[in-house]
Every structure is written in C-alpha cells, then in structure tokens.
N, C-alpha and C positions, 0 to 999 in steps of 0.2 A: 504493500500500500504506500508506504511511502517513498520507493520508487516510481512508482503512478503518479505522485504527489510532484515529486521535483521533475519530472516529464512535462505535466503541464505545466510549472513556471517557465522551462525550458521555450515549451512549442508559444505561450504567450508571450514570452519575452523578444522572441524573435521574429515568431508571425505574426498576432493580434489578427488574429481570427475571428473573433467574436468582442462586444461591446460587455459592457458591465452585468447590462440587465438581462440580456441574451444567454451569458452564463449562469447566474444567478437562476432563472427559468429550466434550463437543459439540469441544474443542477438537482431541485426540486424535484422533477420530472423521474431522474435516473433515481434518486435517494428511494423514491414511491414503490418504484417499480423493484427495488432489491428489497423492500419490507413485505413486496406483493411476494417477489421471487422468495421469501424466506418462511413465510406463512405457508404457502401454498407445496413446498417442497421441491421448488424448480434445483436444476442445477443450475439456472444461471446467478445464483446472488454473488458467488465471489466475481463475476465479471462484472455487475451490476456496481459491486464496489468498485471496484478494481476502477472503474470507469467514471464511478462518482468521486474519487482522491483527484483522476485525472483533472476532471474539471472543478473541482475545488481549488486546485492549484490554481490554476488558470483566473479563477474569480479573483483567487489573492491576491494576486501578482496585478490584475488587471486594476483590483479596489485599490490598493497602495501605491499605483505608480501614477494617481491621478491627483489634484486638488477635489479637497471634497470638500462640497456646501457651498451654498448660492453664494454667500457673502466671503467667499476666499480673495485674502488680499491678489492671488492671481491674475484676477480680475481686471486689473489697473497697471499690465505691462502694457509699456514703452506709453504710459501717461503721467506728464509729470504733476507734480502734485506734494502735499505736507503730508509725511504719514509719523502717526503717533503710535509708540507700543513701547512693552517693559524690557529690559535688558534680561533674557537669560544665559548669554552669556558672552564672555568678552577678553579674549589672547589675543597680544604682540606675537608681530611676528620674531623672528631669531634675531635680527638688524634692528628689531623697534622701530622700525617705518613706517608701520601701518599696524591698527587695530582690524582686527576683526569681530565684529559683534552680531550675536545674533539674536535677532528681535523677537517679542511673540505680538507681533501686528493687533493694534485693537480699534483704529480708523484711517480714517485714510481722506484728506480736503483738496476736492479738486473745482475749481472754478466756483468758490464761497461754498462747494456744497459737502456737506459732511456724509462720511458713510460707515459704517461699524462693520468693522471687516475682522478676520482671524486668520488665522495660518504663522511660517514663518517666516521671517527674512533675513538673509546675511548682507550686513553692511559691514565694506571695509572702507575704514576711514583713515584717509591718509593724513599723517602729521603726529603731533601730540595728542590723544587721548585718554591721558588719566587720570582725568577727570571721573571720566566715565564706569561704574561696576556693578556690577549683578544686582538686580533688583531696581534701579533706576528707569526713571519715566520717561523717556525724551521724545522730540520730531525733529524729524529731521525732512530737507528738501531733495524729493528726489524722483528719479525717471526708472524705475524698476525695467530691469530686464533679466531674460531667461539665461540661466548660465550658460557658457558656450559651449559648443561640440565641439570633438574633437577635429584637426584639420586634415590629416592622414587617418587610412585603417591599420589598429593596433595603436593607436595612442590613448593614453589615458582619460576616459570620459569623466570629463566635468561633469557634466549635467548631471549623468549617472548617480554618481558619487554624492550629488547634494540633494540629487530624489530620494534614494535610499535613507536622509535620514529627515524627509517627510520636507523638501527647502527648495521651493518651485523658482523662487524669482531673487535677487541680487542685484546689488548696485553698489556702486565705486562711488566714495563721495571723498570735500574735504570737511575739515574740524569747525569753519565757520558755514556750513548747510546743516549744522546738527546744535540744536539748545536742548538743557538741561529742563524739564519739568519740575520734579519731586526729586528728593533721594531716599524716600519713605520705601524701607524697606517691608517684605510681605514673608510674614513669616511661616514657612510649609516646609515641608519633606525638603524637598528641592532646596531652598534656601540653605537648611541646616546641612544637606553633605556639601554643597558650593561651599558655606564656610568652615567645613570641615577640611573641604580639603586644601584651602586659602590657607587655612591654618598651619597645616604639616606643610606647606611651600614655604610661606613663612619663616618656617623655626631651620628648615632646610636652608634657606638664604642666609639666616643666623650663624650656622653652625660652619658654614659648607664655604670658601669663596666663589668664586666664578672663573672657569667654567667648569668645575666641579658641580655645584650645584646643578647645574643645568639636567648633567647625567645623571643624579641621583633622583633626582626631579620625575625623569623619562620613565627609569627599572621601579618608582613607587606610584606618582600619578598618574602615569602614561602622557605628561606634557611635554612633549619633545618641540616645544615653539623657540625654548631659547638654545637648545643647542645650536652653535655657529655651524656655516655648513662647509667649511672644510674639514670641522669634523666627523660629519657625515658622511661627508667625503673619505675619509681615513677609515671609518668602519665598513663601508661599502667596499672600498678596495682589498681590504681584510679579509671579508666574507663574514664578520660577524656583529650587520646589520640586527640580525634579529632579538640580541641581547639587548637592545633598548627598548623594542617594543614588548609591552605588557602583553603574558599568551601565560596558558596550561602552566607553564615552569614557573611563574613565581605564586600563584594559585598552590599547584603542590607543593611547595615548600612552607607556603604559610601554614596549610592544612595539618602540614608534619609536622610543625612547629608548635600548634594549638594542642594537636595530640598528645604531643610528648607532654607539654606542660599540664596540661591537664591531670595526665596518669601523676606528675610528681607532687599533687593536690589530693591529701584522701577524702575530702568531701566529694571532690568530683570523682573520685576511684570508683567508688561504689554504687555512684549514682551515675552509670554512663548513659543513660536518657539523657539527662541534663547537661552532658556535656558534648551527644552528640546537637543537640537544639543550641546548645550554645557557639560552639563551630561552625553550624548551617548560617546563624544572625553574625560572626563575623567576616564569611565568607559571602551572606547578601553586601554589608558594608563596604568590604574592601572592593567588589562590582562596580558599586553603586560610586563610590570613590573613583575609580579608575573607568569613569564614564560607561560602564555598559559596554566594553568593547566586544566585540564577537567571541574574542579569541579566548576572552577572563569568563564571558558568560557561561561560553561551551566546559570548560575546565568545571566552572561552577557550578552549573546544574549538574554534571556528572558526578561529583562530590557531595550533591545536596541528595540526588537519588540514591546514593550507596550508602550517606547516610540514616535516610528516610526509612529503607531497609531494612538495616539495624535497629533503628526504634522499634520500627512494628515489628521487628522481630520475625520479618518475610527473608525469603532468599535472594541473594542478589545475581544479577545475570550482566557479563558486561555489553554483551550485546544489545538487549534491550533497553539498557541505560545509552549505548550509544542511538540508539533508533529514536527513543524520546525525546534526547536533547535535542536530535537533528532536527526531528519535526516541531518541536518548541522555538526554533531557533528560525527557521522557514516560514514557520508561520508569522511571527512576528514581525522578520523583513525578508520574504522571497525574492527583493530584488537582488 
C-alpha cells in the first residue's frame, strides 16, 4: 500500500492528471466499492485498495502543492501593494547582507482597498535588519512574485523547494519599504521553542567565538546561515558535508545519551514507562528545536514507535516502524 501511495505522488507530480476535486470523487468512489468488495466476499478488495493509496496519493500531493482558500495572499502576485502580517520567522544570511523573513500574511492594501488574506510569504530584505524578530507586526511595500524556476534541467528548483514548505509567493525588498507595527509579542507553542532555541544560540555565541560558533550552531540547531562559505566550501571538498546537517546521527546519540542517564537514576530504573515517555517529550523537543527537519523527524518517529512499543509492552518490528514513518512522513509533505 504504500508503494501505491508514493506511485501516485510520483504519477501527480509529474503528470497532473486529474484536478483536486476529480480525485477527491474517483477516491470516494474506489474507497465504496472495496467496502462493497469486502462485505460481499469479492477478490477484488486488495486491488480496490491497492488503487485507492494510489489515488490518495495523488489527492495529497495534488491538495498540498496548491494555495488553499479564496482569501490566499496568492492572490495578489505581480500586484503591488502594503501587505501586513506577523514575523515567524527571521535569519541572516552567512555575509549579513540580507535578512530573510518569513511572514504569516494577515492583509494585504491595494488601491485604499483593504483585504484579509492568509498564507505565507518570504521576504528578503536587503540591508540592516535587526530591528526586526519573531513575533513582530510589520508592512511592508511590495510587488509579490512566484519564486523562480529553475533555468537548465537538473538545476535546483526554487519554487519546489518553497512549495514544499507551504511558501507560494516572495519578494526582494529594501529596509526603508518595511515599518515596524507592534513588537507585542504572542505567546504559543511556536513562540516558546523560537525562544528556546534563541536561547541555546545565545549562550553558544557566549561561550563559543566565531566561526566556531557558527558550527556548533549547524550539528545542535541545524542553523547553518552563519557559516562563511569557504567553509563550506572546505567541507564539501572533504566529502564530509553531511556532518553539519542535523539527520538520524545526532537523534541517536541523544536517545543513547537519555538512556544511559536514565538507567544511572533509580527512580527512573524501575519505572521504565516513565522514562521511556520521558525520552519520547525530549526527542519531540529537540525536533521541534531543530525545525522539523525530515531527516530529525524520520530518526524520531522511529524512536518514538520502538519506544511506544515498549510501553504497551507490544513487539517491535523494524520494518513496520520503517513503513509508518515513511507514510507519516509522505503524508504530511508528499512533495
């Protein structure tokens, strides 16, 4: 099944064969007919499945690679215009040239007329920016356009890359097209790891000079904005790029780290419920810390189900913990 499943993000991502509602419809349709096929004794239900993952995929891939809701600031490329929304979030780049921020759109004034829009936007704004941080209100002046494509085949897609994390429209500005509104901060989820993880940069900055920081920064937050890029340049020639990005390896180290310590703790000895629920809440943190990256998540949920396991005291299978994450992991961005 969920080979079926990644077929059709496959056949939609490449074909678009069908519109949103059209799958949506064929999907209902096939679902019916495998509960007909299953009641009734057919042999056809596992193809009846088999064919309903296919176009599940398909819807998914199709729902997620779209701007959704009338009022999507979408709506207003290549219009210029004042648009207003909150900071969530906001990195230099490795030179300090330019900020990048990214907005959660909440109007948008074009010709006196106001309009209550949503979605998101990346603004980079060239100059000094630090003024500007998480949770701030601003407008700024600006002609919203679609990221670009790429200009050869086998180049890196922009576009791509800023659909997948739900980011339709962008625009280039400088520091005097953007005022400050509020700096009334909103206090949620979101807020508290942003300053969680401000935090541990912080005491990193503190501790660490430059450009040491900057690496220690990459292998805990996964912010590789201020590494300089000759030496990236030096890692890449090395071949060992991949020791800065946050993946599976420092996921299982921490896990092994939590474990041991634990065992050298006899309250938590004997109470290993409580210590595997306690390792699952630091390994959502450190995720959620290290933005949600695919590579921390995939590590994580496989660690959260093995230890899930353990609790309820079921058997574990690695296989089916890897089938899970994948489709957890698929479904939430099949692009």
């Amino acid at each position: 099944m969920l080979i079926s499943y990644i077929m059709g993000i496959i056949i939609q991502r490449n074909c678009i064969i069908l519109a949103t509602k059209s799958l949506f419809l064929f999907c209902l349709i096939v679902l019916f007919l495998s509960f007909i096929s299953y009641g009734r004794r057919w042999n056809l239900t596992g193809v009846f499945l088999l064919l309903c993952f296919l176009l599940f995929g398909m819807l998914n891939t199709s729902f997620q690679s779209q701007p959704l809701g009338s009022n999507h600031i979408y709506q207003f490329v290549n219009k210029p215009g004042i648009l207003t929304g909150r900071i969530c979030e906001a990195k230099y780049d490795s030179n300090h040239q330019y900020l990048e921020i990214l907005l959660s759109a909440q109007s948008f004034k074009e010709y006196d007329q106001h309009y209550a829009v949503q979605g998101k936007v990346l603004l980079i704004i060239n100059g000094d920016g630090s003024s500007l941080q998480y949770g701030d209100l601003i407008e700024a002046k600006v002609v919203l356009q679609e990221p670009p494509l790429p200009n050869n085949f086998g180049e890196f897609n922009y576009r791509e890359y800023l659909i997948r994390q739900k980011i339709f429209v962008t625009d280039r500005i400088n520091t005097d097209q953007v005022a400050l509104i509020t700096s009334k901060r909103q206090i949620g989820l979101h807020y508290l790891i942003n300053s969680l993880r401000n935090k541990i940069e912080n005491k990193i900055d503190i501790l660490y000079r430059y450009h040491y920081n900057a690496l220690i920064k990459a292998v805990t937050t996964g912010n590789r904005k201020e590494i300089p890029l000759e030496w990236e340049n030096i890692f890449q020639d090395a071949g060992t790029m991949h020791i800065l990005a946050i993946s599976g390896l420092h996921v299982g180290i921490i896990a092994s780290a939590l474990f041991f310590i634990f065992r050298l703790i006899p309250y938590l000895r004997k109470r290993k419920n409580l210590s595997y629920a306690l390792i699952i809440v630091f390994l959502l943190g450190y995720a959620a810390i290290a933005g949600f990256r695919p590579s921390v998540n995939r590590a994580a949920l496989m660690f959260i189900t093995m230890l899930g396991a353990r609790y309820f005291n079921r058997p574990y299978h690695l296989s089916n913990s890897l089938y899970w994450t994948a489709f957890l992991l698929l479904f939430y961005q099949p692009l």
